[in-house]
DRENDO-343654 format. One line per field, with one value per atom (N, C-alpha, C): residue number from 1; residue in three letters; chain; x, y, z. Coordinates in steps of 0.05 Angstrom, whole numbers, plus 5000, padded with zeros to 4 digits. Layout:
BEGIN
resi: NUM/... .
resn: ALA/... .
chain: A/... .
east: X/... .
north: Y/... .
up: Z/... .
//
This chain:
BEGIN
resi: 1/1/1/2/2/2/3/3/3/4/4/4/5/5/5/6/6/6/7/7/7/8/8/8/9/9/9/10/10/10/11/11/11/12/12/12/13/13/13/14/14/14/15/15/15/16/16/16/17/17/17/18/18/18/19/19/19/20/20/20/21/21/21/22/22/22/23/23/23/24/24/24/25/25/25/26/26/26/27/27/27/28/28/28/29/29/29/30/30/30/31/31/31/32/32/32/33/33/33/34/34/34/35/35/35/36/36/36/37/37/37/38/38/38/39/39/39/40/40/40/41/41/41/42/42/42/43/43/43/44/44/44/45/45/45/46/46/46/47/47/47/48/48/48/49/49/49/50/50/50/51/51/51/52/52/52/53/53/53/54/54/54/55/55/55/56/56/56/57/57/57/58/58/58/59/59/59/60/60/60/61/61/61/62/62/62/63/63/63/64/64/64/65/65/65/66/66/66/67/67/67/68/68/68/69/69/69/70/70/70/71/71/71/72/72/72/73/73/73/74/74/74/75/75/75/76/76/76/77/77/77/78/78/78/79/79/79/80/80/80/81/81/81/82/82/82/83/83/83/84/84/84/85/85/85/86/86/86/87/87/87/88/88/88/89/89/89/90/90/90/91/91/91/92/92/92/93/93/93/94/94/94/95/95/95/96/96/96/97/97/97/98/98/98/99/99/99/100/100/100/101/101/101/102/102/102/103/103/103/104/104/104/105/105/105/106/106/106/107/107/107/108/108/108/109/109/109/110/110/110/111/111/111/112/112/112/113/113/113/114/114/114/115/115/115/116/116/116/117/117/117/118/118/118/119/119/119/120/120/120/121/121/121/122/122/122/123/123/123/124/124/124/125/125/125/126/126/126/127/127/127/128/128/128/129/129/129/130/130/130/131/131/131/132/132/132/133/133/133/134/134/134/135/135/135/136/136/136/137/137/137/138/138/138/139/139/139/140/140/140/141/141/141/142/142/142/143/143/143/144/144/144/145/145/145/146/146/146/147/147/147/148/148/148/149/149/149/150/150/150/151/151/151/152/152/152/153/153/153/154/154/154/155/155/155/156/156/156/157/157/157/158/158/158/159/159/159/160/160/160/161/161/161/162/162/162/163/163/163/164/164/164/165/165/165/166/166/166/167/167/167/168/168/168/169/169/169/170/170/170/171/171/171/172/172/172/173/173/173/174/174/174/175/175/175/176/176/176/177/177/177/178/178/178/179/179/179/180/180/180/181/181/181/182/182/182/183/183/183/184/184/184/185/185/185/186/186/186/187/187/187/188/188/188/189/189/189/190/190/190/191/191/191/192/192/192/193/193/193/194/194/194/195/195/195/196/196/196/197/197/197/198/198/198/199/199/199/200/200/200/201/201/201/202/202/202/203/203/203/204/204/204/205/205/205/206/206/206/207/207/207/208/208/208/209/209/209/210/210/210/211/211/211/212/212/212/213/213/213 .
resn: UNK/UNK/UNK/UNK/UNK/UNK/UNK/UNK/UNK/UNK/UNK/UNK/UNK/UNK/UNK/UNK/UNK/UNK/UNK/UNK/UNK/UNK/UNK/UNK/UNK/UNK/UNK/UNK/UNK/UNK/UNK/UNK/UNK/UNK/UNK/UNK/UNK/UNK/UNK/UNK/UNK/UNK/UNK/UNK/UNK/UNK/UNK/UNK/UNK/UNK/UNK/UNK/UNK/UNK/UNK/UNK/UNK/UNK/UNK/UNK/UNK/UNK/UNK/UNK/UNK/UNK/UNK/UNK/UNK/UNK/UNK/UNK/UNK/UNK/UNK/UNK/UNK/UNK/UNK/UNK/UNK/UNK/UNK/UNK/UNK/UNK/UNK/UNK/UNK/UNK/UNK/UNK/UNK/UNK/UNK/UNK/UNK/UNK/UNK/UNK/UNK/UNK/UNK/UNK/UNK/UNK/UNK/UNK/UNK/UNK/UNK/UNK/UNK/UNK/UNK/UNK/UNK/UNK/UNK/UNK/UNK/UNK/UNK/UNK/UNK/UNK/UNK/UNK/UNK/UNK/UNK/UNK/UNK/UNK/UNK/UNK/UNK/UNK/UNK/UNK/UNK/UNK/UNK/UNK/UNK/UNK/UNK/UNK/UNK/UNK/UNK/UNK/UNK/UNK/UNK/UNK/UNK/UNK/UNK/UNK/UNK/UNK/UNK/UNK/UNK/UNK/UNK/UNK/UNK/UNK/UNK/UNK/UNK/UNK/UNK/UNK/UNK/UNK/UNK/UNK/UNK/UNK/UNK/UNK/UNK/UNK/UNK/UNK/UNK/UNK/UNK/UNK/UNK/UNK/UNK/UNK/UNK/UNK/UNK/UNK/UNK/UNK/UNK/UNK/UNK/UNK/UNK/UNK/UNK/UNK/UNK/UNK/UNK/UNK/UNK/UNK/UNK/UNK/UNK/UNK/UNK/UNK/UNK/UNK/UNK/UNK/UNK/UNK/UNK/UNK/UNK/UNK/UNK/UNK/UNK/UNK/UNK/UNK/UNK/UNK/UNK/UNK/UNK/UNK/UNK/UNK/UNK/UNK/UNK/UNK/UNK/UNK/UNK/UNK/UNK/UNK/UNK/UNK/UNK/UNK/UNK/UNK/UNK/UNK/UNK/UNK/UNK/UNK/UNK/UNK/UNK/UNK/UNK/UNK/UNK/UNK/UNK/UNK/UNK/UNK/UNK/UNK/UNK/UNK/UNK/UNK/UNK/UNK/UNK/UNK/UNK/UNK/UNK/UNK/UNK/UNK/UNK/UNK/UNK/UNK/UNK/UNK/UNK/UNK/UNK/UNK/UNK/UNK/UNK/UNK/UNK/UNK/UNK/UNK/UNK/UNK/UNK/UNK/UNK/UNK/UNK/UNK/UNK/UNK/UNK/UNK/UNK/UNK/UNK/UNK/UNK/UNK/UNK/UNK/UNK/UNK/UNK/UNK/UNK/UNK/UNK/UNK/UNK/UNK/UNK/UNK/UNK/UNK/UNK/UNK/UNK/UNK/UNK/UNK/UNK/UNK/UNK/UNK/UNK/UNK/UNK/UNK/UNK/UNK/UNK/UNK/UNK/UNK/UNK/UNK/UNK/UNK/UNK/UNK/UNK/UNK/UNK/UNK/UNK/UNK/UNK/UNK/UNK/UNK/UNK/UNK/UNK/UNK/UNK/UNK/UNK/UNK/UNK/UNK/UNK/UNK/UNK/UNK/UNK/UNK/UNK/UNK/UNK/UNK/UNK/UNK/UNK/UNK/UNK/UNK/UNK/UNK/UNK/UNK/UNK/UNK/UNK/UNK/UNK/UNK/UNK/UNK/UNK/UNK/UNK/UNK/UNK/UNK/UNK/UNK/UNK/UNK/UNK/UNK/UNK/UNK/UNK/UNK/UNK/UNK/UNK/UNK/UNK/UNK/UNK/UNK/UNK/UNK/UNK/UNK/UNK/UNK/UNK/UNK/UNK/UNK/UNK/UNK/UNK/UNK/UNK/UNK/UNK/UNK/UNK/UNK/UNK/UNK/UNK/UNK/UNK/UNK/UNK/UNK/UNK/UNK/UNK/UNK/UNK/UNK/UNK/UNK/UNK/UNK/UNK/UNK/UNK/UNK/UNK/UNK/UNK/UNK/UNK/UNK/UNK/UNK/UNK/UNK/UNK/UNK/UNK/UNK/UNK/UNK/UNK/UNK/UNK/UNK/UNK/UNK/UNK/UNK/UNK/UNK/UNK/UNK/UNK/UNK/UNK/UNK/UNK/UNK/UNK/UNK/UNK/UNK/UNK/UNK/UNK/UNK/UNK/UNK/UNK/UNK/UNK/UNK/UNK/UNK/UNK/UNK/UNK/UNK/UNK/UNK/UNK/UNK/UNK/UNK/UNK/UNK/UNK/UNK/UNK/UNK/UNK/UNK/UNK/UNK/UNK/UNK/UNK/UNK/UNK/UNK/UNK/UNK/UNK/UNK/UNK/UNK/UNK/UNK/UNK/UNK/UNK/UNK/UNK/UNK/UNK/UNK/UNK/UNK/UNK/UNK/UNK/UNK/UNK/UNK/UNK/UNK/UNK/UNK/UNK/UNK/UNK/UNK/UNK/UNK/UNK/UNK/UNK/UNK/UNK/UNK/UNK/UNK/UNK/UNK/UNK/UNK/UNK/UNK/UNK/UNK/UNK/UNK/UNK/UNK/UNK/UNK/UNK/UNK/UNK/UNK/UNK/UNK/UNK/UNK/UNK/UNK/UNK/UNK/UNK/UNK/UNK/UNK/UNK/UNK/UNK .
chain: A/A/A/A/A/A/A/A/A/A/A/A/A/A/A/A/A/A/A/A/A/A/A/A/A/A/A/A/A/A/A/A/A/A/A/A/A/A/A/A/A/A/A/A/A/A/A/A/A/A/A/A/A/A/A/A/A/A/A/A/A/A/A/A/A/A/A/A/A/A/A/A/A/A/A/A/A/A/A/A/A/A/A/A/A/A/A/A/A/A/A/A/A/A/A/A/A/A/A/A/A/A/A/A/A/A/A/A/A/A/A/A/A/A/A/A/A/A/A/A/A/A/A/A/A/A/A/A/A/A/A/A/A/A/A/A/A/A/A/A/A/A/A/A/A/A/A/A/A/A/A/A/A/A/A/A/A/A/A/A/A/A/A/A/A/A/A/A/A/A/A/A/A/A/A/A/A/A/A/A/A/A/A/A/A/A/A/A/A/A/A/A/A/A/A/A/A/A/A/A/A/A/A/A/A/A/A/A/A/A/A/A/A/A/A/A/A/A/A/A/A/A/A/A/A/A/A/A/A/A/A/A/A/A/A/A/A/A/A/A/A/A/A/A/A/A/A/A/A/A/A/A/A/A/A/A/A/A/A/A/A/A/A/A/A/A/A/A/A/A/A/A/A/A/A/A/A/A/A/A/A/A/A/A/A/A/A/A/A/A/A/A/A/A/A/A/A/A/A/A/A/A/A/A/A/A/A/A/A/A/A/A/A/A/A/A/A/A/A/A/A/A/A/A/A/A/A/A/A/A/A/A/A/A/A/A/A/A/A/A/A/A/A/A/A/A/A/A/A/A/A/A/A/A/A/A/A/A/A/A/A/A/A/A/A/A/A/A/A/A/A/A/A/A/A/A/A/A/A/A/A/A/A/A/A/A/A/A/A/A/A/A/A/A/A/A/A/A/A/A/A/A/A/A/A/A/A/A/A/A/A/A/A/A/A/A/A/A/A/A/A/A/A/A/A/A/A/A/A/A/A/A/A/A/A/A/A/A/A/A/A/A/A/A/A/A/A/A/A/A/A/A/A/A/A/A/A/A/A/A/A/A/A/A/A/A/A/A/A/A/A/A/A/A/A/A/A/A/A/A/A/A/A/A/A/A/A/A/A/A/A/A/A/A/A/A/A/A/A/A/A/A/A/A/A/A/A/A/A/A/A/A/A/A/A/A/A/A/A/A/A/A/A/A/A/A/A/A/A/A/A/A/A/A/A/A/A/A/A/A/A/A/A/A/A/A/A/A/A/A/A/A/A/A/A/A/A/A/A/A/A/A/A/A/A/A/A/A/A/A/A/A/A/A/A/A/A/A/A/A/A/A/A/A/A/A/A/A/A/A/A/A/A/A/A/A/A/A/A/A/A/A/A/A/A/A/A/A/A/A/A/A/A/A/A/A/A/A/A/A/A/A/A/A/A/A/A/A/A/A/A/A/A/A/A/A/A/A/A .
east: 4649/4663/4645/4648/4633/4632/4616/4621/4653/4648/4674/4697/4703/4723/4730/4706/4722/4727/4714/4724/4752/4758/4793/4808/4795/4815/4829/4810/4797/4817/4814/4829/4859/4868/4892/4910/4897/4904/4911/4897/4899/4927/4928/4954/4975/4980/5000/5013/4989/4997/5002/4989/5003/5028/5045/5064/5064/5041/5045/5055/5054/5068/5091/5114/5140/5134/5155/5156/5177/5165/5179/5179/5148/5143/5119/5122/5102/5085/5053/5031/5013/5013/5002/4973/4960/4930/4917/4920/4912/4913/4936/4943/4924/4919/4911/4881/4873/4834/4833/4854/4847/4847/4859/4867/4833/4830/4802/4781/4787/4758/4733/4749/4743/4748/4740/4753/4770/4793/4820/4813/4778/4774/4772/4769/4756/4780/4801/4833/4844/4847/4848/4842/4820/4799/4814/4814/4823/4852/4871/4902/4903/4885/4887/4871/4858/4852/4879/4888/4908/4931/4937/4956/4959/4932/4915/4922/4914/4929/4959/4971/5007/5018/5006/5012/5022/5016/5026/5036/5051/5059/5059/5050/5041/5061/5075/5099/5087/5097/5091/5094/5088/5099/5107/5113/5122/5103/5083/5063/5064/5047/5048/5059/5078/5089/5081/5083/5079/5101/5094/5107/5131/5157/5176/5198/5204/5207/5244/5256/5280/5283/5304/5298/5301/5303/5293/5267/5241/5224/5203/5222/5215/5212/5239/5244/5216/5210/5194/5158/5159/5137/5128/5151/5146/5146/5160/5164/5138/5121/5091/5072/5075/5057/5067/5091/5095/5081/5082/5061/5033/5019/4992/4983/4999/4991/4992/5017/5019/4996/4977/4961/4938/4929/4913/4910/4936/4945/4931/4936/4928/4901/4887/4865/4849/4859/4851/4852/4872/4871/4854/4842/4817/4789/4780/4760/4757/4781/4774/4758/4746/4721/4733/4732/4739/4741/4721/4718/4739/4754/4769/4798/4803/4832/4826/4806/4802/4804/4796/4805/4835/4842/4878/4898/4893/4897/4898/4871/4875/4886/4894/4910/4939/4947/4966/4975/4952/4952/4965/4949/4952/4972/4995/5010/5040/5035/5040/5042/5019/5018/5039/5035/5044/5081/5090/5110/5120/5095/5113/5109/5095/5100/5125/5126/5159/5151/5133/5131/5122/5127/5131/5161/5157/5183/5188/5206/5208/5194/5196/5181/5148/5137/5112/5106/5125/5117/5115/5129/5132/5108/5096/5077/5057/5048/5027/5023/5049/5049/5047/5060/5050/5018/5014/4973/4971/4967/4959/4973/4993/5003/4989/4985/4964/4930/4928/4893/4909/4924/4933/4924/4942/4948/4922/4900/4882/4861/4860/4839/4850/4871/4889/4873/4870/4863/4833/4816/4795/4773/4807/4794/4797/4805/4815/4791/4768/4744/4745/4770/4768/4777/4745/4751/4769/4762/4795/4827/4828/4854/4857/4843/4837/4842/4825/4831/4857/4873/4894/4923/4919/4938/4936/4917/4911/4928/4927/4951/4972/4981/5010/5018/4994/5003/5014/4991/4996/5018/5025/5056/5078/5081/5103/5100/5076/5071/5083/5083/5089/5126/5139/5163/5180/5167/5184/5186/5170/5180/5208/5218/5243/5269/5257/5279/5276/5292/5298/5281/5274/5263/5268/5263/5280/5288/5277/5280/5268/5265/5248/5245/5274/5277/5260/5268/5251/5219/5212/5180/5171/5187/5174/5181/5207/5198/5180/5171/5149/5118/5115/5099/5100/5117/5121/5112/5120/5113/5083/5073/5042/5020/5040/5026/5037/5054/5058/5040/5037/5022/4988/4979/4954/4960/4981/4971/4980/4989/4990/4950/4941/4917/4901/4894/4881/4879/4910/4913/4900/4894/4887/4895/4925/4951/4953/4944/4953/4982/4993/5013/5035/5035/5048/5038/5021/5002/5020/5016/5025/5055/5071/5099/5110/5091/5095/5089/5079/5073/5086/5100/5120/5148/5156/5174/5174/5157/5145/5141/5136/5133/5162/5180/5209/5221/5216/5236/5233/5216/5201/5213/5225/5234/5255/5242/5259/5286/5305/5325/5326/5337/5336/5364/5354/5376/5393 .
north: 5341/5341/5333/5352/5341/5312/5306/5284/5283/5306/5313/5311/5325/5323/5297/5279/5253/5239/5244/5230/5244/5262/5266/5257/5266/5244/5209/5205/5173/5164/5183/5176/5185/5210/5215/5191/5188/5170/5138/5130/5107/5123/5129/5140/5137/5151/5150/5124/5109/5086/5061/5062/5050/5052/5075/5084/5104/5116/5129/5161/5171/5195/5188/5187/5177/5200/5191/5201/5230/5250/5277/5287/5283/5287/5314/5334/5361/5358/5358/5348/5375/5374/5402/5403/5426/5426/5428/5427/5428/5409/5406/5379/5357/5351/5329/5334/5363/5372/5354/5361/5350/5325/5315/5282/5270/5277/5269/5269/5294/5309/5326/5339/5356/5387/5398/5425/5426/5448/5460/5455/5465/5473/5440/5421/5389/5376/5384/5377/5388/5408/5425/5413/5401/5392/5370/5353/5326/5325/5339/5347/5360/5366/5376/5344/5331/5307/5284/5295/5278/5280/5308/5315/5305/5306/5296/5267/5256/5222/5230/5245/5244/5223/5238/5221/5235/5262/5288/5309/5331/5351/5378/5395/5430/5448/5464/5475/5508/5530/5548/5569/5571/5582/5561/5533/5518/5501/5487/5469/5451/5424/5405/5380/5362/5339/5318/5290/5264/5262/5248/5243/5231/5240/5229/5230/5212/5204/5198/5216/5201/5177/5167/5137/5134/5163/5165/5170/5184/5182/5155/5145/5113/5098/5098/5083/5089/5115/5125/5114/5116/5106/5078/5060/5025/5019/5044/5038/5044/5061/5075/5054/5037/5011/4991/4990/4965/4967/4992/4989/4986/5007/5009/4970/4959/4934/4919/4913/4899/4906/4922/4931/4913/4924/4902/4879/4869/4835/4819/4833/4836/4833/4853/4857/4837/4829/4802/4789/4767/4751/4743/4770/4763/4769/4786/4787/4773/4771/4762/4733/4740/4708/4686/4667/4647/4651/4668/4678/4698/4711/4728/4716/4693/4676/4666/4646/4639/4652/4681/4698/4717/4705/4711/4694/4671/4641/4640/4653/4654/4674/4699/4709/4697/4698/4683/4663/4639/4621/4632/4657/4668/4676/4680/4691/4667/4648/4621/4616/4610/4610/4627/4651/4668/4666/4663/4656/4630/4611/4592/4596/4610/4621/4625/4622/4617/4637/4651/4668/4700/4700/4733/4747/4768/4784/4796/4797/4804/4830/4845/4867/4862/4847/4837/4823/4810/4789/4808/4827/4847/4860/4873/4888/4876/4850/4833/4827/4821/4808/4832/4864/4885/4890/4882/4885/4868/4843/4833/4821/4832/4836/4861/4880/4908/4891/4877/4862/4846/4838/4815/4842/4857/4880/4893/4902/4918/4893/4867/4847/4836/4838/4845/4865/4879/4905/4899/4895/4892/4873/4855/4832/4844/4871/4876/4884/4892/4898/4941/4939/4975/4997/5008/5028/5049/5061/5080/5075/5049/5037/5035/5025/5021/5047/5069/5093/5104/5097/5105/5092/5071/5050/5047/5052/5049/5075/5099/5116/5111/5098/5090/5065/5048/5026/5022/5059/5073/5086/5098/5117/5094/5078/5053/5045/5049/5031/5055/5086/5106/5103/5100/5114/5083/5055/5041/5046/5069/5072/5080/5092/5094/5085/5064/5048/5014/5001/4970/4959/4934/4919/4895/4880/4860/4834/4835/4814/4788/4770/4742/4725/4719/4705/4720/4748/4755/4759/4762/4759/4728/4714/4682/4692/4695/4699/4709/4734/4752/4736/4717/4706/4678/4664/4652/4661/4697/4702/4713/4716/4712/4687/4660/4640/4631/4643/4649/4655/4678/4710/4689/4677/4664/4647/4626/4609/4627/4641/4659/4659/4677/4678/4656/4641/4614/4609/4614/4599/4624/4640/4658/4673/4670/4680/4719/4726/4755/4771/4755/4763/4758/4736/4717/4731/4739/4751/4778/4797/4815/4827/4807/4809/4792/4784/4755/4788/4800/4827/4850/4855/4871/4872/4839/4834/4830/4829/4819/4847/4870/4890/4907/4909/4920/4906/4875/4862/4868/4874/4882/4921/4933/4962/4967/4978/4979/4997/4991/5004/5023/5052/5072/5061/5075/5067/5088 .
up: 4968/4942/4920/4900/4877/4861/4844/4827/4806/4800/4787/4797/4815/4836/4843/4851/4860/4841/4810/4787/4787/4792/4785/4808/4826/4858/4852/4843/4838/4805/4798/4761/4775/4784/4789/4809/4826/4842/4842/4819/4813/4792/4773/4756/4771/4794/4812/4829/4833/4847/4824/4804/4785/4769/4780/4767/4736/4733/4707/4705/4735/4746/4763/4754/4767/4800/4826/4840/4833/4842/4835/4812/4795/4769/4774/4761/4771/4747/4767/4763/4746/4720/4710/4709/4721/4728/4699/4687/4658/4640/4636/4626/4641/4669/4672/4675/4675/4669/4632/4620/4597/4593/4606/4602/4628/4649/4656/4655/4636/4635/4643/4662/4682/4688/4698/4701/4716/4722/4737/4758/4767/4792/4803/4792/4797/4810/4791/4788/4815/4820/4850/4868/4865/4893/4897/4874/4873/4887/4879/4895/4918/4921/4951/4974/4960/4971/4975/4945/4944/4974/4969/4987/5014/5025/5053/5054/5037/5024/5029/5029/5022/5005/4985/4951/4940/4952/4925/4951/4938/4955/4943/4949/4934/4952/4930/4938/4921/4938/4931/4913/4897/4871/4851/4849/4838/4828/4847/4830/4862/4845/4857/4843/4863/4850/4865/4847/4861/4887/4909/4924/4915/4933/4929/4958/4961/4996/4998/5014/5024/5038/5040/5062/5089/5092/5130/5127/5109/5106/5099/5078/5076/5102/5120/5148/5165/5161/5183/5177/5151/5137/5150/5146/5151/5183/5197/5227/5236/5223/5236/5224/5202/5198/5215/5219/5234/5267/5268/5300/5297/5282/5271/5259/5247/5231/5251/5268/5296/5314/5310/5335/5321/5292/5277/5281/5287/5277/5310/5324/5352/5352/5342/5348/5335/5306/5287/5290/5312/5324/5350/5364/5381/5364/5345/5334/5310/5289/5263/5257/5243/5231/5214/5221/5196/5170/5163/5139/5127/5147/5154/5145/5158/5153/5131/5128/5095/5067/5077/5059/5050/5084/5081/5067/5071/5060/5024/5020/4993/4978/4991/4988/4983/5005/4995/4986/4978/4956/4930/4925/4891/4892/4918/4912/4911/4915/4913/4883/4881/4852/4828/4832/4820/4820/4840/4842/4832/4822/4814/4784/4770/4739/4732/4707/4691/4663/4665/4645/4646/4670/4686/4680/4672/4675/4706/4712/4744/4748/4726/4743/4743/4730/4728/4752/4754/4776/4803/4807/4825/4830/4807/4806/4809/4810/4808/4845/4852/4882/4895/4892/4900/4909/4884/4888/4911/4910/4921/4941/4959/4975/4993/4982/4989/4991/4981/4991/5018/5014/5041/5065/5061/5084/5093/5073/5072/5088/5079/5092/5118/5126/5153/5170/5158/5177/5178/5162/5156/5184/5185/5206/5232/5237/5269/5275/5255/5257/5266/5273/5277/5256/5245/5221/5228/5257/5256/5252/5258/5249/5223/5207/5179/5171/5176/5158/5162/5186/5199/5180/5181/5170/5133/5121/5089/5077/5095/5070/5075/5098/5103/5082/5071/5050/5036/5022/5000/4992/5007/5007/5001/5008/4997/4973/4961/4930/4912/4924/4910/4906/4942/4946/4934/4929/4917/4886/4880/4845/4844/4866/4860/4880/4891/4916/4903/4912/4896/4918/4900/4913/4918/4934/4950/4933/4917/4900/4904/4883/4879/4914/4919/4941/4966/4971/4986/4987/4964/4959/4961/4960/4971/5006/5009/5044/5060/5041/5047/5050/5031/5029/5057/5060/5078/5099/5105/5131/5130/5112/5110/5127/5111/5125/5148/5162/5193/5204/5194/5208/5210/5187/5192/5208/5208/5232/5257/5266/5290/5296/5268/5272/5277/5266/5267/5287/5306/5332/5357/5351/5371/5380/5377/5395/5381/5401/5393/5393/5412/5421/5399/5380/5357/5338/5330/5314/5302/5331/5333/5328/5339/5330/5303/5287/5262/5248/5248/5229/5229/5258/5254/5246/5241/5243/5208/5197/5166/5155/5166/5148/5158/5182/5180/5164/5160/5131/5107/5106/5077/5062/5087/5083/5063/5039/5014/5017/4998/5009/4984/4983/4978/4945/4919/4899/4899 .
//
């Protein structure tokens, strides 16, 4: 892939997961050559990468739109991380490094923190613990030490940050629980236990399954 090309993969993609292309919004090859600065042909490349990601979807005669997911699609989404992340959590708990949990830890410190701010609007606060709820997950995987899992498990992350643009989200109370079961899931790790490990994460990402508005 060209330089170009992955400058529009890379610019489109981030657009999308930050919410500036609603889900089920049709993506104009032109419009967005102009807005990155690139040619049709760059833009092309880039959505057809995208697609492979299942971020976007190209329909025939019609275009291509941002993903947009029913909630048996949603279900199916969180049920295929909850095994893939459980296999991680497993695997993180016999390979992962100190360095590894320390860096989970502080994850969810900030997200501690963040939650105890009194000057977040909820959807800020949302969007903030989103991110870095997605580093928790991504340095999760990171520690199982296996890149095929990693590449396996990272678009499935992704597809949730898209399909909650338009499903509710659990609200304040549950993003502290969420977080709670974070610092479970590390002492599972800490302690070795794969087996604790393993089910502290599946049981933390089926709770977490947004519900459809």
């Amino acid at each position: 892939m060209s330089s170009q090309s992955t400058l529009a993969y890379e610019a489109l993609k981030r657009w999308i997961l930050d919410g500036e292309y609603e889900p089920g919004q049709r993506l104009v090859e032109e419009d967005l050559a102009r807005r990155v600065g690139v040619s049709r042909t760059s833009i092309r490349d880039g959505l057809r990468r995208l697609a492979a990601d299942g971020l976007v979807r190209t329909e025939a005669s019609r275009g291509t739109f941002v993903l947009e997911l029913v909630e048996s699609e949603v279900d199916e989404v969180f049920q295929l991380r909850a095994m893939l992340e459980g296999h991680g959590a497993a695997l993180a708990a016999q390979r992962g490094t100190v360095a590894h949990f320390e860096a989970l830890a502080s994850i969810a410190g900030a997200i501690d923190a963040l939650l105890a701010r009194q000057d977040l609007a909820e959807s800020a606060l949302y969007a903030q613990f989103q991110a870095r709820n997605l580093d928790f997950h991504l340095t999760l995987l990171d520690a199982s030490g296996s890149t095929r899992l990693q590449a396996m498990a990272r678009n499935l992350l992704e597809v949730p940050l898209v399909a909650l643009k338009q499903h509710s989200w659990p609200g304040e109370v549950s993003v502290r629980r969420s977080n709670a079961q974070h610092w479970e899931l590390i002492d599972a790790l800490r302690a070795r236990d794969a087996v604790l490990a393993r089910l502290s994460v599946q049981s933390h990402i089926l709770a977490a399954r947004p519900r459809a508005v």
